[in-house]
C-alpha distance (Angstrom), angle and dihedral (degrees) to the residues before:
residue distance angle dihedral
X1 . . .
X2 3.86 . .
X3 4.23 115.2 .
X4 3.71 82.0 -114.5
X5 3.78 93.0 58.7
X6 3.45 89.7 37.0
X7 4.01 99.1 56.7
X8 4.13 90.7 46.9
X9 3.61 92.7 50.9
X10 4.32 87.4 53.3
X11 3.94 90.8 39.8
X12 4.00 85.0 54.3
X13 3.80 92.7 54.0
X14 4.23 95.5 44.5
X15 4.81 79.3 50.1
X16 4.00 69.7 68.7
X17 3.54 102.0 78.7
X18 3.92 91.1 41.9
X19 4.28 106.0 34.5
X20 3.60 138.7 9.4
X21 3.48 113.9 -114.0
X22 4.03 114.0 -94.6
X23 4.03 118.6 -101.9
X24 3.62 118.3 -102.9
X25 4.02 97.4 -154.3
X26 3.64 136.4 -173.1
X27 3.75 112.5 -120.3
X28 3.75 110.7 -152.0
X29 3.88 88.2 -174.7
X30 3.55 100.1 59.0
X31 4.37 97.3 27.2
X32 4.18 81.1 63.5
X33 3.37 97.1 48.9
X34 3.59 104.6 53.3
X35 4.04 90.2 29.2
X36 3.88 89.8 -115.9
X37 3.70 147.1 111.3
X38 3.81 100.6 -98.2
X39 3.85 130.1 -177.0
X40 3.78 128.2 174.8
X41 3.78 111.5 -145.3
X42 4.29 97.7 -137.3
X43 3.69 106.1 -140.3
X44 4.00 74.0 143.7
X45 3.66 81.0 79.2
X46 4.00 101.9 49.8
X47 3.80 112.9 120.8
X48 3.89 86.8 -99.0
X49 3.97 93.4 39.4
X50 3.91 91.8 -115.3
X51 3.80 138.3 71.1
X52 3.84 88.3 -117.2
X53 4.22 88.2 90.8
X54 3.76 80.7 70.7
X55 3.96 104.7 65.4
X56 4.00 100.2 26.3
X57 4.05 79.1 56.7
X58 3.75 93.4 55.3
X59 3.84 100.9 35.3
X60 3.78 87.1 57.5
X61 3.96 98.8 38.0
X62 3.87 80.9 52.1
X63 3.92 95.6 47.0
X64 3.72 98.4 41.4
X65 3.51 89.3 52.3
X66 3.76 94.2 56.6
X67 3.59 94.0 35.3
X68 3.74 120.0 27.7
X69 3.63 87.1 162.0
X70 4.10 87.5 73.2
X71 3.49 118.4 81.8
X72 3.68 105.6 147.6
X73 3.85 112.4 94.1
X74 3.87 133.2 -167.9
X75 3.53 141.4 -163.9
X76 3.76 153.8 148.6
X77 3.86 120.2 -148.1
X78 4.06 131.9 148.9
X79 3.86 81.7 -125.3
X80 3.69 124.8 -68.1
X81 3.70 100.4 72.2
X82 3.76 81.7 42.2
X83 3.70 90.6 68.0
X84 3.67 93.2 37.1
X85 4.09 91.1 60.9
X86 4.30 83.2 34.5
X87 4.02 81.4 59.2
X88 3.99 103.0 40.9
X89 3.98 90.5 40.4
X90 4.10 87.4 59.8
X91 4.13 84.5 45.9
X92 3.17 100.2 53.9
X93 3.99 104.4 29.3
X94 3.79 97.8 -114.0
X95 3.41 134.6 146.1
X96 3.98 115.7 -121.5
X97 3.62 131.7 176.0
X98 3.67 104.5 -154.8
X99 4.57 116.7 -159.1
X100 3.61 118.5 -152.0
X101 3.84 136.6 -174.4
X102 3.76 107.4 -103.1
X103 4.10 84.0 -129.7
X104 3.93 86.2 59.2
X105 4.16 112.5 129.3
X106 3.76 109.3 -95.5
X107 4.05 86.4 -133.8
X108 3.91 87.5 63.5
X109 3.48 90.5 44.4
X110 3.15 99.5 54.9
X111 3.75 98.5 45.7
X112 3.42 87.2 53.1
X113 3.77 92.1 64.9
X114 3.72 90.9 36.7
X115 4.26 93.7 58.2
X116 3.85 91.5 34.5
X117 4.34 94.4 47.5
X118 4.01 102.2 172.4
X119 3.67 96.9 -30.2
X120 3.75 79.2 80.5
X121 3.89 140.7 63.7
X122 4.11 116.0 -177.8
X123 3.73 123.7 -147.5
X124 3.89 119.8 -146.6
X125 3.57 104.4 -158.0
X126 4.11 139.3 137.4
X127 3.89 130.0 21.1
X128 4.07 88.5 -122.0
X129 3.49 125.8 47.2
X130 4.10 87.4 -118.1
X131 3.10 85.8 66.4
X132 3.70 98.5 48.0
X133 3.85 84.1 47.8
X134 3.77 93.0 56.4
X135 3.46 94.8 53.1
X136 3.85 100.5 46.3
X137 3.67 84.6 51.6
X138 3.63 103.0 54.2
X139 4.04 89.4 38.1
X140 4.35 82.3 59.0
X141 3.37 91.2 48.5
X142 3.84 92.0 56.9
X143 3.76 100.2 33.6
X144 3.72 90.2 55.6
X145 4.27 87.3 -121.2
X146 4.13 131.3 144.1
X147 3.29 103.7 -111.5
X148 4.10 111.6 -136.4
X149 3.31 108.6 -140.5
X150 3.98 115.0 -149.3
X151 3.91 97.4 -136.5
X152 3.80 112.9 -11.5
X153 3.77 105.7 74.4
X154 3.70 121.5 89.4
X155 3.82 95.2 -127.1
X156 3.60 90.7 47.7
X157 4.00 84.4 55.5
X158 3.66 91.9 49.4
X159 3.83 93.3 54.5
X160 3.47 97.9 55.3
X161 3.51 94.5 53.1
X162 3.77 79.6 67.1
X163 3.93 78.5 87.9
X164 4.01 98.4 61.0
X165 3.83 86.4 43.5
X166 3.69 96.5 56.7
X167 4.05 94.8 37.8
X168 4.30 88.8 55.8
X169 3.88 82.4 48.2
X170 3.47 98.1 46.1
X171 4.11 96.0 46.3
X172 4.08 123.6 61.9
X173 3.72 82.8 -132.0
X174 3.66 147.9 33.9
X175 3.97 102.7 -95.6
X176 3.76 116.8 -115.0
X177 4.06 88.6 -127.4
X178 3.59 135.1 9.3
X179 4.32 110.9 -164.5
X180 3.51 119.8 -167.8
X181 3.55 156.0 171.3
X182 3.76 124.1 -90.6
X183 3.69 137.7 -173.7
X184 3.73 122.5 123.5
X185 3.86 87.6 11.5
X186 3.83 109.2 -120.0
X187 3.29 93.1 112.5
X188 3.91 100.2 45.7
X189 3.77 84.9 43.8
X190 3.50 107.0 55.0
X191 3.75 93.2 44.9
X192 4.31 91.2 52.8
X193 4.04 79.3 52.1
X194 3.69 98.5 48.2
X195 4.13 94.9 36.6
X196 4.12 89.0 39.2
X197 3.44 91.5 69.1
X198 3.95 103.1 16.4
X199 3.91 106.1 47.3
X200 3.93 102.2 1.4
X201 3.97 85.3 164.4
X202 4.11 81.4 67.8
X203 3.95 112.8 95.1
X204 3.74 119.4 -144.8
X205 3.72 130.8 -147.4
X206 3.77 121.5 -171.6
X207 3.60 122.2 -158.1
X208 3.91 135.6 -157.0
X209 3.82 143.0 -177.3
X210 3.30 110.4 -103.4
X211 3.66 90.3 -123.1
X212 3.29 94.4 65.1
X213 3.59 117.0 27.8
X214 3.91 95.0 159.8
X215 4.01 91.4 153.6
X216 4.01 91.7 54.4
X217 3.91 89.1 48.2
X218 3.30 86.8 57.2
X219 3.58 116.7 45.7
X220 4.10 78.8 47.1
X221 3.86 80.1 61.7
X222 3.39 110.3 33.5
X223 3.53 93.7 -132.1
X224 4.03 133.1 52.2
X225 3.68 105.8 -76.4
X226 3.89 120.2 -173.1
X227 3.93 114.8 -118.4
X228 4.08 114.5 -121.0
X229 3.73 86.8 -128.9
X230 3.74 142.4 0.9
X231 4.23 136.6 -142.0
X232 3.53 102.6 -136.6
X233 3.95 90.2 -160.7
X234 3.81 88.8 102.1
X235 3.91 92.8 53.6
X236 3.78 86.7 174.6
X237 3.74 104.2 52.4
X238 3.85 101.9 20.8
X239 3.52 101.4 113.9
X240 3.80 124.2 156.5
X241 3.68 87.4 -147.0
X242 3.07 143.8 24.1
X243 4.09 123.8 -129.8
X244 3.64 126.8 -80.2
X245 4.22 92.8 -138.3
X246 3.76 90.0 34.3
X247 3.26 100.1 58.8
X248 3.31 93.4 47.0
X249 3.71 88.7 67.9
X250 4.01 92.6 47.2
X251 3.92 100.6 41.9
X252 3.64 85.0 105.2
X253 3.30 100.3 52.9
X254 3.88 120.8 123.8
X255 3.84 111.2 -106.5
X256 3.70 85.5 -138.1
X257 4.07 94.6 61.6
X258 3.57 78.7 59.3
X259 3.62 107.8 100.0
X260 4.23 126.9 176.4
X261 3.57 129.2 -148.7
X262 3.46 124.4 -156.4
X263 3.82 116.5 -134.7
X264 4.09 93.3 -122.5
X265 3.81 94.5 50.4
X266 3.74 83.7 48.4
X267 3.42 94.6 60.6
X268 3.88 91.2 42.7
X269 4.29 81.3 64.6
X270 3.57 94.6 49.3
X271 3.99 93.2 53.6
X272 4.41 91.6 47.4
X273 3.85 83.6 46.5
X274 3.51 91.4 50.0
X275 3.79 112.5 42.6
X276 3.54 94.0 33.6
X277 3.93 113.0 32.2
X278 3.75 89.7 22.2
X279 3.65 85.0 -134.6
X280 4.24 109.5 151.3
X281 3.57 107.3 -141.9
X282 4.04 135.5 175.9
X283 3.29 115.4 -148.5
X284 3.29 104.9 -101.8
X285 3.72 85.0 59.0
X286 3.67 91.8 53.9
X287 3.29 92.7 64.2
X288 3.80 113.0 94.0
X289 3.91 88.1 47.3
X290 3.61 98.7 51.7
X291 4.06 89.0 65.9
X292 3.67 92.8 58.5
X293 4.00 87.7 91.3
X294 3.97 81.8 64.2
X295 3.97 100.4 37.6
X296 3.75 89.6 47.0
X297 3.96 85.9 109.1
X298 3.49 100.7 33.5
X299 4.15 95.1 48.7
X300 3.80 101.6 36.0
X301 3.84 100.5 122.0
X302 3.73 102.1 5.2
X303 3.89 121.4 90.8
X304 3.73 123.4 -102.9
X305 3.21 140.0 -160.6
X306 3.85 115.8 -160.2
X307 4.04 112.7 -166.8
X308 3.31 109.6 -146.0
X309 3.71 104.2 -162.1
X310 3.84 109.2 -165.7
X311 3.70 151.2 -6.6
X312 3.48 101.5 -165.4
X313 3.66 85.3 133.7
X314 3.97 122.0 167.2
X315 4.15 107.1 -145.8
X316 3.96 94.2 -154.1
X317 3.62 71.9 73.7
X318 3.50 94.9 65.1
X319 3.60 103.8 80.6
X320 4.22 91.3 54.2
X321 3.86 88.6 52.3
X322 3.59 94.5 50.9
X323 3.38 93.8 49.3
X324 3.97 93.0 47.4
X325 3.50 90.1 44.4
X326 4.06 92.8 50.0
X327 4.17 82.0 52.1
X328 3.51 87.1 52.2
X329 3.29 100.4 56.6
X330 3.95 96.2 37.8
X331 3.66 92.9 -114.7
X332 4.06 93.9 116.6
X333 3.51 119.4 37.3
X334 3.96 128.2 169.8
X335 3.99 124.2 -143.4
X336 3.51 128.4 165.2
X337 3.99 115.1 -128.9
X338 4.14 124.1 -131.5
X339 3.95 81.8 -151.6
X340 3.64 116.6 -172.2
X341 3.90 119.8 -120.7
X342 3.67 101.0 -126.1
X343 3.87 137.8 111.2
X344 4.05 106.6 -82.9
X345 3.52 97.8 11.5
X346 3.85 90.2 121.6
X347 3.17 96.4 44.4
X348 3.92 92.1 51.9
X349 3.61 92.4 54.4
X350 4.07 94.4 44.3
X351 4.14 85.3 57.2
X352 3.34 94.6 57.7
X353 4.24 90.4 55.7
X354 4.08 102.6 103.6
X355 3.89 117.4 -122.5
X356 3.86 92.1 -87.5
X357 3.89 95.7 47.7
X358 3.42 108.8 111.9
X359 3.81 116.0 176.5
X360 3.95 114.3 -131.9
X361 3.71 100.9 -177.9
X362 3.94 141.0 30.0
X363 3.11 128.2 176.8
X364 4.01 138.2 148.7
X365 3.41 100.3 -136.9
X366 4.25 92.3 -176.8
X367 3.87 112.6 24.6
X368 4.02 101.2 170.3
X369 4.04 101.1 68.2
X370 3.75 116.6 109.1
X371 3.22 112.0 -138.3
X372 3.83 101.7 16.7
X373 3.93 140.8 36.7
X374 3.75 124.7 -154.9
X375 3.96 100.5 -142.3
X376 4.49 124.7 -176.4
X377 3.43 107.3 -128.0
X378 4.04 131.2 -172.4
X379 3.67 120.3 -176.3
X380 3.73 123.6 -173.7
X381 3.55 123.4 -163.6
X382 4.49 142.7 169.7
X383 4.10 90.5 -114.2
X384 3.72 138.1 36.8
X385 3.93 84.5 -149.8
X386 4.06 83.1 76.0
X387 3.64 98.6 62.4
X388 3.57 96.7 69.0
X389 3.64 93.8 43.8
X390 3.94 86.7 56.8
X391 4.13 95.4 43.8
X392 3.95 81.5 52.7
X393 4.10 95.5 52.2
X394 4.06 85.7 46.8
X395 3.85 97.0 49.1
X396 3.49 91.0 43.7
X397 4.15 90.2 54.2
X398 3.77 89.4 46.5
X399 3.95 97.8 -110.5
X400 3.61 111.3 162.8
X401 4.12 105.8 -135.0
X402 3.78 143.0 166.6
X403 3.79 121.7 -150.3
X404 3.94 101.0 -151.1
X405 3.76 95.9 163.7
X406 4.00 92.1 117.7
X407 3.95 92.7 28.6
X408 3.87 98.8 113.3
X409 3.60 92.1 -168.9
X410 3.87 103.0 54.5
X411 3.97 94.3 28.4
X412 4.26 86.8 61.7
X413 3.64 94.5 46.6
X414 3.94 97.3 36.6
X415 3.78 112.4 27.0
């Protein structure tokens, strides 16, 4: 056993006295399905409903106990490691001034304030979490604070790897596969430690949003590289770039463990999850599961273990992932109408919707033309098959349409 491996597994046992360890549970749902033995690692279920508890408890354990003088503590986070520092502050009697993104979830927000009480003060600041970063930093600086870094500090590292320890002591074996989230990398690095040296025989596969594939940038590089722009969809894993001391850890990695997840299948994940596990996930924490589609080859037959990572999920939300997840799947699609201005045009064009066409949105979007009006339409419907079908009935009438479902441009400004 390596010092590294050694450390986690006594950080683990002092998480003890503060939080039971997270269930490792057999999902029949998902083990059928892909015709393996499937667990999902719950860090849903931590007291904070995210891993992030896990390092911000070490980091300060580790700090305090080289400096009980400090009791000022800093950090910038999107929202789970918020609550993680909100949570250790109020253990350990600390003060801790937390910065947010002003686009952060109100539900995280709140939580925030609700684990940290008055030990706590939170900062709204920044529309991007670099932003955010920059001004917690410079704040620390001033304030004479540590500043807790969410993923690039070694003890930080060493607390998440709290997770591998407690899935190799929760299972009778080693798992076959363990996927996971990753976005800053203190996660993904502390479990390569821990497994490295613990269960080499177990094969890792890292996942990020495709927004934000820092880690993929990176090993392209060879070095950290900062991303011209970021999809903060994924709040949890949509870093620009990826740590300094993390990466050292994954720089080996193989490209091909590397797996990305677009935002719209994520969502897809979070609805299955949802309606049929009743398992609340963010989507961050969605994000191991929504590669299974692509492992269903590689995992059929092995076991898996699927960490999913939070569930700090905001339900205002819900309406924009059920919409991105009906896109997804091609059972919504937007397309804006050259309709002509004539007695029973309408009504033309609304016979030729099938049975299970249900329109979503109207909306004239230019009223004064003479002969013609441009109108927004959204049609939902049970199958993607049906689209076509209906595209077919329009050309063959001679309506002049635009499908704009996958236009980025027009679909932010219209829909």
């Amino acid at each position: 056993m390596t010092d590294f491996a050694d450390a986690a597994l006594a950080t683990t046992a002092r998480m003890r006295a503060v939080f039971p360890a997270t269930p490792c549970m057999r999902n029949a749902y998902l083990s059928q399905k892909y015709d393996c033995d499937l667990w999902l690692k719950r860090e849903d279920l931590s007291p904070v409903r995210s891993y992030k508890i896990r390092g911000a408890f070490n980091a300060m354990r580790k700090v305090r106990a080289e400096h009980p003088e400090q009791d000022l503590f800093v950090a910038a986070s999107a929202g789970n490691h918020a609550q993680g520092v909100a949570f250790a502050c109020q253990h350990f009697g600390v003060r801790g001034v937390i910065y947010m993104p002003v686009t952060t979830p109100q539900q995280k927000i709140q939580k925030t304030r609700t684990f940290g009480g008055d030990a706590v003060t939170i900062e709204l600041t920044g529309d991007y979490f670099d932003d955010t970063l920059a001004a917690a930093q410079a704040f620390c600086d001033e304030a004479g604070g540590h500043f807790l870094s969410p993923f690039d500090d070694p003890n930080v590292i060493e607390g998440q790897a709290s997770v591998a320890a407690e899935i190799l002591a929760e299972m009778e074996t080693p798992p076959d596969i363990v996927i996971m989230p990753v976005g800053g990398g203190g996660l993904s690095s502390g479990i390569r430690r821990y497994l490295s040296d613990m269960a080499p025989q177990t094969r890792m596969i890292l996942v990020e949003p495709e927004g934000g594939a820092s880690l993929t940038a990176a090993l392209a590089a060879g070095e950290p590289v900062t991303l011209d722009g970021v999809d903060n969809f994924v709040d949890g894993a949509a870093v620009a770039r990826i740590g300094a001391k993390t990466f050292e850890v994954l720089r080996d990695v193989d490209p091909k463990n590397v797996r990305i997840a677009p935002e719209d299948r994520i969502c897809t994940r979070i609805i299955e999850m949802l309606n049929i596990e009743g398992i609340v996930l963010e989507p961050a924490g969605a994000l191991a599961l929504d590669v299974l589609d692509d492992l269903a080859d590689e995992i059929r037959g092995k076991s898996v273990v699927c960490i999913t990572s939070g569930g700090n999920f905001d339900f205002e939300r819900l309406p924009e992932v059920r919409e991105r997840a009906q896109r997804y799947a091609g059972l919504k699609k937007y397309f804006i109408l050259r309709l002509p201005q004539r007695p029973g045009a309408l009504r033309d064009f609304l016979e030729m919707l099938g049975p299970k066409d249900d329109i979503a949105r109207f909306e004239y979007l230019k009223k004064s033309a003479r002969n013609f009006g441009s109108v927004l339409i959204g049609i939902e419907t049970d199958d993607a098959a049906n689209f076509p079908s209906l595209f077919q009935r329009l050309d063959a009438a001679e309506f002049v349409y635009r499908d704009i479902t996958n236009d980025v441009t027009l679909a932010e400004f219209l829909v």
